[in-house]
C-alpha positions in Angstrom: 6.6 -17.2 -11.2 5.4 -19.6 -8.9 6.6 -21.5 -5.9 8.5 -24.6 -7.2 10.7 -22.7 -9.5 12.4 -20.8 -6.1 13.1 -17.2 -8.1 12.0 -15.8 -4.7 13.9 -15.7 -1.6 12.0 -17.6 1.1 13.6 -18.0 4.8 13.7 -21.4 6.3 10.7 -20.3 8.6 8.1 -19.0 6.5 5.1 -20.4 5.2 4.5 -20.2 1.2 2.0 -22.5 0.2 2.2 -24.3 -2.8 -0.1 -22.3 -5.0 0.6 -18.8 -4.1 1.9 -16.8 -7.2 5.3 -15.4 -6.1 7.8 -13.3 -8.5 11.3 -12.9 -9.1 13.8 -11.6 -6.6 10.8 -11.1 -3.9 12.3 -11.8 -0.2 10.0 -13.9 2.5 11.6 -13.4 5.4 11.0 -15.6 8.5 7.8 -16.5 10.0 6.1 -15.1 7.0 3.0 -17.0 6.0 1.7 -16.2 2.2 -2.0 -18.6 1.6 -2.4 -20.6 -1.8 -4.4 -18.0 -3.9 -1.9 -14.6 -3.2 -0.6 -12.9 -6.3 2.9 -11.5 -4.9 5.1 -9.1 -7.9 9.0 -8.3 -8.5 11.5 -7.7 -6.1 9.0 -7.3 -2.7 9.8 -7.5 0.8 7.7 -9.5 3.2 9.5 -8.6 7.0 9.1 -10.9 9.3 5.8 -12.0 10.9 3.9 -11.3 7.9 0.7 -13.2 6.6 -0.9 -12.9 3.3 -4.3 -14.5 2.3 -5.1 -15.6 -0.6 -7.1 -12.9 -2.3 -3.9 -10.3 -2.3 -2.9 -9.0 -4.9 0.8 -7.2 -5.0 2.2 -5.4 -7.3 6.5 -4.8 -7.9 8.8 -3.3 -5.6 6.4 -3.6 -2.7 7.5 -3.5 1.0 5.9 -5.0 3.7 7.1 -4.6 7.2 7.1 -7.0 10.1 4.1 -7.4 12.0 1.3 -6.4 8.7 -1.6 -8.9 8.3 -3.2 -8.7 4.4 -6.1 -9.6 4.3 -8.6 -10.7 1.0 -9.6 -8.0 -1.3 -6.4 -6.1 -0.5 -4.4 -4.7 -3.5 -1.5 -2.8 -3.9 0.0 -1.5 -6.8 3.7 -1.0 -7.7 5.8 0.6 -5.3 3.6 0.8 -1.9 5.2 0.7 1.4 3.5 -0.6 4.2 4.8 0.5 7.2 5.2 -1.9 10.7 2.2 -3.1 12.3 -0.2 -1.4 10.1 -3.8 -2.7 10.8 -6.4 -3.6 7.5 -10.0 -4.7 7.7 -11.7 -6.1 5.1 -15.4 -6.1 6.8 -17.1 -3.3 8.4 -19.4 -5.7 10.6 -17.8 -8.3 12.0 -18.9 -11.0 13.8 -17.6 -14.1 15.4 -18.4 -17.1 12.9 -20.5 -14.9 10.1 -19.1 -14.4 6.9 -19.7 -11.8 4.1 -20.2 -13.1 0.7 -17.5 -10.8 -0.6 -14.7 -8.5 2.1 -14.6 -5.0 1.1 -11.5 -3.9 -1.2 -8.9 -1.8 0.3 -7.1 -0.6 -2.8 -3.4 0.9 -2.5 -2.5 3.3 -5.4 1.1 3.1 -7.0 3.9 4.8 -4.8 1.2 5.2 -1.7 3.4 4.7 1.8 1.7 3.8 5.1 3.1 5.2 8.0 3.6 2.5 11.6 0.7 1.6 13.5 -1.9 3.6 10.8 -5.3 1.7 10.5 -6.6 1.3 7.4 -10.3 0.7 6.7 -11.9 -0.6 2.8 -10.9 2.7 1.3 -8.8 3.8 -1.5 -5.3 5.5 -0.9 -3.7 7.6 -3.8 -1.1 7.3 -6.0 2.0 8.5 -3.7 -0.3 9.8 -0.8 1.2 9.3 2.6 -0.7 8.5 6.0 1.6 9.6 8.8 2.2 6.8 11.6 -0.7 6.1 14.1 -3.3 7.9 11.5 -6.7 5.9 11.4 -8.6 5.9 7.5 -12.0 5.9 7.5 -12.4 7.7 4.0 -10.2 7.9 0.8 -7.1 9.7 0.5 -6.9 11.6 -3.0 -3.1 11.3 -4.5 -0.2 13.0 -3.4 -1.6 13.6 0.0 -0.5 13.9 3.3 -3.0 13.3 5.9 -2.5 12.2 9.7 -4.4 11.7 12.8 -7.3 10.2 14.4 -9.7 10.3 12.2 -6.9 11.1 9.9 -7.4 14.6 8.0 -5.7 16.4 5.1 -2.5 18.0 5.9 -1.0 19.0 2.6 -0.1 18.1 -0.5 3.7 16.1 -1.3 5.5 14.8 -3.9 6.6 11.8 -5.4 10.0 12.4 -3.2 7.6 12.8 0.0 8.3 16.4 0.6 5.9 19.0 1.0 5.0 21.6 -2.1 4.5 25.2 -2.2 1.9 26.9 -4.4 4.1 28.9 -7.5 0.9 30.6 -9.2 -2.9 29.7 -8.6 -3.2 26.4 -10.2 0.5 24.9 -9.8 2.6 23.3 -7.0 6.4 22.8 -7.0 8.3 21.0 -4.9 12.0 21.5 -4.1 13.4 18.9 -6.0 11.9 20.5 -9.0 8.8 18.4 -10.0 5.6 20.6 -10.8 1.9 19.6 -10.1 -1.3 21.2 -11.5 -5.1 19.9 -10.8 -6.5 18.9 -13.9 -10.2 19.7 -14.9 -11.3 17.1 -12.4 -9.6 18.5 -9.5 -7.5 15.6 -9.2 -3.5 16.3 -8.5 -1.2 15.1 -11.6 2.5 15.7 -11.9 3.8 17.5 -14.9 6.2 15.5 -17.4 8.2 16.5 -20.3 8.1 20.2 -19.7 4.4 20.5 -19.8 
């Protein structure tokens, strides 16, 4: 899994230096740049003009598209997309040449998809929660939600296929496809499995 054993893709004009963590089948595509340090998973998708630093941490089966700077104390887990051009930061006060002693995390929850040009601040985003394209994140984003605009607000709840689900009696969702939600006794969405 790391760089000198090539199990990754990496175009002829990208960056991967020598001690970033890379796994099988992952594609760097041109004028990528991944920093010594960055834990990269399975079968991911760097676009081009990428750059990764060297406190990332990505899961499998990630996709990142072109023009999407990671910053440190960014994580995804399994499955996020990251849509083009979408904007992190990793410290609330910046200033020119002044350095925190630790960057806020930004954590990205499995099967979490970030819509084109969304800015995302230190915050959490739910397992398979979408933030429509443009949307600005100041606060957390509980799973399987939708929320959009500026700053971006709950829209509805979706499911793991991205559609939209409709209440079937006061404490379960369904979507179309035919996967069922509840909220369990901590208010937090789960999908039901197995017929339960």
């Amino acid at each position: 899994m790391n760089t000198k054993e090539k199990v990754f893709y990496q175009h002829s004009a990208s960056i991967v230096d020598e001690h970033a963590l890379i796994g099988v089948k992952t594609r760097i595509w041109a004028f990528a740049h991944v920093l010594a340090g960055a834990v990269i998973g399975d079968n991911c998708n760097l676009c081009d003009h990428t750059f990764v630093e060297g406190g990332v941490k990505l899961g499998n089966r990630v996709t990142v598209k072109c023009g999407v700077y990671l910053w440190d104390g960014i994580i995804a887990e399994d499955d996020v997309f990251i849509g083009p051009c979408v904007a992190f930061t990793n410290d609330l006060r910046p200033r020119s040449k002044q350095y925190p002693a630790q960057y806020s995390k930004t954590i990205l929850r499995q099967g979490c998809s970030l819509g084109a040009n969304s800015t995302i601040l230190p915050v959490t985003i739910g397992r398979y929660a979408m933030v429509g394209a443009g949307s600005v994140i100041t606060r957390d984003v509980p799973d399987f939600a939708l929320v959009f605009g500026n700053p971006a607000k709950f829209k509805c709840w979706i499911c793991r296929c991205g559609h939209k689900l409709a209440a079937n009696d006061h404490k379960r969702l369904e979507c179309g496809c035919g996967q069922k939600y509840w909220f369990n006794e901590n208010h937090i969405m789960e999908d039901i499995r197995n017929g339960n």
